[in-house]
N, C-alpha and C positions, 0 to 999 in steps of 0.2 A: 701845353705839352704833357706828355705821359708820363718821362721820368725827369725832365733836368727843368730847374726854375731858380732864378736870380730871389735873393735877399741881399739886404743892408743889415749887416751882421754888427751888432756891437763888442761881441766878444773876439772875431774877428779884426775887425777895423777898419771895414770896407764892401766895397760887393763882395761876396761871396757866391761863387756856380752851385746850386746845391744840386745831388743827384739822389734823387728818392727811387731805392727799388721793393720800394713798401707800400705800391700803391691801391692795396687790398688793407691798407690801414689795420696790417696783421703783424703783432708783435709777439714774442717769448715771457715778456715781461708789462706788468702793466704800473708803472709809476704814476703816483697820486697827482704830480705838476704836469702830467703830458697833455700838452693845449691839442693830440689829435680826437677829432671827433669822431664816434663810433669803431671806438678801438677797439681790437678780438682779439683771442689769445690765437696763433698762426704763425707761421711762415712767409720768406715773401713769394710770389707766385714766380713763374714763370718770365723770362725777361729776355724781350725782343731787343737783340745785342745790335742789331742793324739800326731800330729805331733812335735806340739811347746815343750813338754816334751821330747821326742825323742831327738830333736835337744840340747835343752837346755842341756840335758843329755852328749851327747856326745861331745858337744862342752867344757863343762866343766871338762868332765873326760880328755880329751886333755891336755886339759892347765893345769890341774892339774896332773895328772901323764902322761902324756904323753908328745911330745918335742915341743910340740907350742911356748912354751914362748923362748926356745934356739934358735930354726928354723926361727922363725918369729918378734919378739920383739926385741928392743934395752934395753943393758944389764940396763939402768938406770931407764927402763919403767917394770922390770919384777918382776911387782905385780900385784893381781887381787885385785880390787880397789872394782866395783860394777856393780851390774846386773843394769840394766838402761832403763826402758818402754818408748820407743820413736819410733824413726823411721819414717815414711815417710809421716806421717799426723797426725791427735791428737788424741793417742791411747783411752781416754777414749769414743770416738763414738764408739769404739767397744763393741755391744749389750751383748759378754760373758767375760767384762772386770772382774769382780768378781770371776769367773772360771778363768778367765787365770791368777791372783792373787793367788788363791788356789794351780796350776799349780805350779808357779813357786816358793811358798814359799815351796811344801812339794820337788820338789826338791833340793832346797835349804838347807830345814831339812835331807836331804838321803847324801849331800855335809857334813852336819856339816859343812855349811859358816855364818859366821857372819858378813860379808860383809855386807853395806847396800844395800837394794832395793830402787831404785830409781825412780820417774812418771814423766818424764818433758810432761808437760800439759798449754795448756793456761784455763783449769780451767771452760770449757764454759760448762761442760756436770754434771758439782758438783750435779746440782740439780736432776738427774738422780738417782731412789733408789737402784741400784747397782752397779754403781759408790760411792756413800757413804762406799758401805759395804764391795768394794771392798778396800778402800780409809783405813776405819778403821782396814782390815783383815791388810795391810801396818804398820799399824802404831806400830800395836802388835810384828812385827817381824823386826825391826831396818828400819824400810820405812821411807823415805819421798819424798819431791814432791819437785822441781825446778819450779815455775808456772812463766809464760812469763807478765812482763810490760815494755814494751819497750818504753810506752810512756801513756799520761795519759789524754790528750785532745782528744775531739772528733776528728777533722781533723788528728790529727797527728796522733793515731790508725787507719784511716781509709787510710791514705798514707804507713804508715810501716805495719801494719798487714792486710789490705784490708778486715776489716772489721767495721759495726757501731756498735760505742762502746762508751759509756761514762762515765768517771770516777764514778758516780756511782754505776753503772751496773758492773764496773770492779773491785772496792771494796769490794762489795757484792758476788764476786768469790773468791776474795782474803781469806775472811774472812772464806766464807763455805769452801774453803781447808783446811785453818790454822786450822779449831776447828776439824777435821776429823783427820789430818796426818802432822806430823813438818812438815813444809814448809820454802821453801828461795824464795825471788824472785830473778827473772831472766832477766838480760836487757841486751840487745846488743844496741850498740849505733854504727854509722855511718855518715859520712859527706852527707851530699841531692845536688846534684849538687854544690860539693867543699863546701857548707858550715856546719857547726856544728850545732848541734841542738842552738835554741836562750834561748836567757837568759830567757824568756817569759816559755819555753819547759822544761827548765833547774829546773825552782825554782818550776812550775808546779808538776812536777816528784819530786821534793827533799818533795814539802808539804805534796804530797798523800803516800809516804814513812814515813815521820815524822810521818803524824796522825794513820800511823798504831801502830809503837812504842808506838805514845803517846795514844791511844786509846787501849792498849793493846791485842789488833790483832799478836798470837803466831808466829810470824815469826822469824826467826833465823838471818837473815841477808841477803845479796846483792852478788848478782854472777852477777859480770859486766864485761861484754867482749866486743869487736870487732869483727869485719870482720876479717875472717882467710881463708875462702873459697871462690872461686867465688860465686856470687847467678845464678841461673839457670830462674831466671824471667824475665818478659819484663823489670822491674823496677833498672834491676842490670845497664841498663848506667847513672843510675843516682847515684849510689851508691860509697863508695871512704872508706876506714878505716881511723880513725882517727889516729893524732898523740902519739906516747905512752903520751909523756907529758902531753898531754890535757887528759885523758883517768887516769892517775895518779891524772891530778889535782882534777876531776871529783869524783876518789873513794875518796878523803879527802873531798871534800865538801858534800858530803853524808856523808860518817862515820861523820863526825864533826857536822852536823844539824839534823840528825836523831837519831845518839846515835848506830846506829845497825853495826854491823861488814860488810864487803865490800870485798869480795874476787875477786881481782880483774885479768884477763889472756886478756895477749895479745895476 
């Protein structure tokens, strides 16, 4: 299929429908852990809104009455958990992101799913006026957004996501998602030539989490994970997953200084 393809999502908890409208493997951003292969800096193309219903269609009547989930899944994994807007670059550069929201919710009305719709976004395009509406049409029908901080210094967004970025700038994304559509953030952490992020990076991150709590910024809570997959970039010999223990210790001293809940997969 062109846009829509089943995983066994662990952070999820189940299948997951994922909907890739990145399939020019064209992103805004190039992060050091992204397992896409020949990634470019772009937009995503063009998106045949007939096709993605089609697909979305038929992949879901599958899994739903048909033997996908016996034939393909493990017996512990067979639930359909959530439709999931991601894929191979940062779906909301797609010019008919609003349409393919419309798309996918009336198929999802035609399902009777109550599953959530999900937007994993690093948040860069919020200010876009169909991104907004598309953001709000989500929100109406059990949506939300996973949006990416991986890190929250200039340098060190510009080493892990490869792009300039400064905690203000990236606040002010945070915030325009949270008031549009529930949002969590989303952090993967990794060792940089064998070592951990510093305590410097550490408390950094913990403060611009806190003052969202405490500035009342509608965020639900922390999706923090590891490395599980190679990365596919130049930046992957630098790269090493962490120890679960340090990664455990890591979601307590968040949960414990921010107050927000911490879902944490290794």
């Amino acid at each position: 299929m062109t846009y829509v393809y089943p995983v066994v999502s662990r952070r999820a908890g189940g299948v997951s429908v994922g909907i890739n409208l990145n399939p020019n493997n064209a992103c805004n951003w190039r992060c050091a852990y992204c397992q896409v292969p020949d990634l470019k800096r772009g937009v995503a193309p063009e998106i045949d809104l007939a096709l993605l219903r089609s697909e979305l269609q038929t992949l879901l009547d599958d899994i739903l009455n048909g033997d996908f989930m016996a034939s393909r899944v493990p017996e512990e994994s067979r639930n359909l958990c959530d439709i999931a807007i991601s894929g191979n670059g940062e779906p909301t550069s797609c010019r008919a992101f609003d349409r393919v929201i419309e798309v996918v919710v009336d198929v999802m009305q035609a399902f009777q799913l109550s599953i959530p719709l999900r937007l994993i976004s690093n948040g860069s395009y919020v200010h876009k006026q169909h991104v907004q509406h598309g953001l709000k049409l989500m929100a109406e029908f059990h949506g939300e957004v996973w949006i990416k901080v991986d890190a929250v210094s200039e340098g060190s967004i510009l080493r892990i996501n490869g792009v300039k970025l400064d905690a203000v700038r990236l606040r002010s994304q945070v915030e325009a998602v949270a008031a549009l559509c529930p949002s969590w953030i989303q952090t993967c952490l990794m060792a940089w030539d064998d070592q951990p992020p510093s305590e410097v990076e550490i408390n950094s991150y913990i403060d611009f989490i806190s003052g969202l709590k405490r500035d009342g910024v509608d965020v639900r809570g922390v999706l923090l994970y590891g490395l599980a997959r190679p990365s596919q970039q130049e930046a992957a010999v630098h790269l090493k997953p962490l120890d679960a223990n340090w990664m455990k210790r890591m979601a307590g001293r968040i949960e414990s200084k921010s107050g927000l809940q911490v879902r944490l997969s290794l």
